[in-house]
FILOZA-928545 format. One record per residue (C-alpha): x, y, z. Coordinates in steps of 0.1 Angstrom, whole numbers, plus 5000, padded with zeros to 4 digits. Example, Ala and Ser with C-alpha at 12.3 -4.5 7.8 and 13.67 -1.06 7.14 Angstrom:
BEGIN
512349555078513749895071
***
This chain:
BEGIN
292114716355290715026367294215186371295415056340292115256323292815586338296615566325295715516293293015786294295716006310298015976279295516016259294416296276297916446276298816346237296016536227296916876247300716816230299416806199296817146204299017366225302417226221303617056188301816836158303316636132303316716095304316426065305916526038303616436008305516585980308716645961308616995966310917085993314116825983316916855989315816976030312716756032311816446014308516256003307416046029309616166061307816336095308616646110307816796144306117156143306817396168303417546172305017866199307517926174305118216158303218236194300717976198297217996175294517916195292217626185288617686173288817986152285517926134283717986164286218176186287818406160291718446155294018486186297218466193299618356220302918596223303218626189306618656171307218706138308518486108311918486100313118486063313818096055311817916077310417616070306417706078303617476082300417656074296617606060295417646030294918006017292717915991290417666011286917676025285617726059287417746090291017846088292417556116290217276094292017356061294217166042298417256053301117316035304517346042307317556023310117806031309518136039311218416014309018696017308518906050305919206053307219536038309919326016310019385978310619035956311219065917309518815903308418695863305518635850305318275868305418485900309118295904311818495922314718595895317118845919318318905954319918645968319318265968317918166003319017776006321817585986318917315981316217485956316417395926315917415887314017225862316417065837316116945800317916675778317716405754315716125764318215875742321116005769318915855805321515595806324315835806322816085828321815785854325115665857326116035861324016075886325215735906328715885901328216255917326316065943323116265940320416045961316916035953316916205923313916105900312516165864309916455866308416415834308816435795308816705772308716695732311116365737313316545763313716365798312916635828315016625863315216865889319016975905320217195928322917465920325517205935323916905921324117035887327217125887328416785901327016675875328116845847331816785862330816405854329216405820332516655802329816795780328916415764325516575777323816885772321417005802319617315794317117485822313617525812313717845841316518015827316618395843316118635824314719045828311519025805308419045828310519085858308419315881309019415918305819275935305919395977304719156005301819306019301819446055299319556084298719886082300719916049299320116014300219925982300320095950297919885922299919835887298819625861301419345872300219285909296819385903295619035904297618935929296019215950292719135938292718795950294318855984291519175994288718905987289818616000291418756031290319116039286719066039286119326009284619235975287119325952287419275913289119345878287919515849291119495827293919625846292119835874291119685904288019765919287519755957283819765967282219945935285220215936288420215913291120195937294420315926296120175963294920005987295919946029296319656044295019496078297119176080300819056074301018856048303918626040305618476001306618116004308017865982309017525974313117455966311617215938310317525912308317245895305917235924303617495922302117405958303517755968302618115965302418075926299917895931297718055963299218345966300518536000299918356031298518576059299818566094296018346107297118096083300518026103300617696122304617696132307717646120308917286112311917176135312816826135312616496113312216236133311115966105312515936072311815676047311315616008308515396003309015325967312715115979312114815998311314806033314714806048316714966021314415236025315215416057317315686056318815656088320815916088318016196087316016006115316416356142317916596120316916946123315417116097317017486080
***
């Protein structure tokens, strides 16, 4: 009995150092990173994939294990910017990665990237049409063999889905125009500004379109009280016109632009937020399909890009 105690201390023992200095596990609680990660499946997190972040920062400060930096479209886990109290307690998050320290994103006034090049084949739109035509689109939908596609909401009688560039053009190919979609986030130049991704050690220019971006990242993360009068930002009692840096900060986003659980919503990330980057699904089911028919076996150990 005695043996059979210390083994199961042991693993104990040795699940818990795994999941500190090793690897964790996240669940996906959201629709907003389909088509690469569904509601409800688990993915492993590399946790020395951006050197490892050692535990207890609220009492030991923020270190780092040979760090390495981000690369544009990882999928990051990471706590939340806007939370309370000790960074490693927070809330986490998990998005894709599309904005690196010292790069330049033009984005509109929903702080939702217009230009440059699209990232992943999987993010995707919100889309508008008749709410008299669900049948039509459903059947659609069966017929591309789009999976997991479901109704996001209403609008003013309209029915609202979310596709993919692919998906929606699958789509279209089925319906022959018996079905207008129009996207509510149609691109477009008005109030496109280029907003930069803050860096250490890096000067930023304050213009009336990132000013309150900047704001809110100099007082929640650079210790400094910081505020607006109009326009013009104001950095401990002083009117600053720029303002430098002391920590990489990171833009992230979700492929679904209806969830705003992203930097639209928190704003940068900075890099003693970063947990690691996710790597693997290893469970995948959808819990609103019945028990069996709900596994998605083929995404049990898929790797996530």
């Amino acid at each position: 009995m005695k043996q059979l105690l210390k083994a199961l201390l042991l693993a104990v023992i040795l699940v818990l150092l795994v999941k500190v200095f090793a690897f964790t596990s996240c669940m996906i609680p959201s629709t907003g990173m389909e088509n690469t990660l569904y509601r409800g499946e688990r993915v492993i997190v590399n946790k020395w994939s951006y050197g490892l972040r050692l535990p207890l920062m609220g009492w030991a400060g923020y270190h780092r294990l040979a760090a390495r930096p981000v690369s544009r479209g990882d999928i990051v886990l990471f706590n939340n910017p806007a939370g309370q109290g000790s960074i490693d307690r927070r809330d986490v998050f998990i998005n894709r990665c599309i904005g690196l320290p010292g790069d330049t994103l033009m984005l509109n006034n929903e702080l939702i990237q217009t230009r440059d090049q699209v990232l992943s084949p999987d993010s995707k739109l919100l889309y508008a049409y008749p709410g008299d035509q669900e049948e039509a689109v459903e059947a659609a939908i069966r017929q591309a063999g789009i999976r997991d596609n479901k109704l996001m909401g209403y609008n003013e009688g309209d029915y609202l889905r979310s596709f993919s560039h692919y998906e929606i053009y699958l789509l279209r190919q089925e319906l022959r125009g018996r079905v207008k979609l129009h996207s509510l986030q149609t691109e477009t130049d008005d109030g496109v500004h280029p907003f930069v991704v803050p860096g250490k050690g890096m000067t930023l220019k304050v213009y009336p379109w990132n000013a309150k971006l900047l704001c809110n990242t100099i007082m929640q993360h650079e210790g400094r009280k910081a505020s607006l009068k109009g326009d013009t930002l104001w950095v401990d009692g002083k009117r600053a016109t720029q303002y430098t840096f002391t920590k990489d900060y990171h833009w992230v986003a979700s492929n679904n632009s209806v969830s705003m659980c992203d930097s639209r919503l928190f704003g940068f990330v900075p890099d003693d937020h970063l947990i690691g980057r996710a790597s693997l699904i290893w469970f995948s089911k959808d819990n609103e399909k019945p028990f069996w028919e709900g596994f998605r076996w083929k995404r049990f150990f898929r790797s996530v890009r």
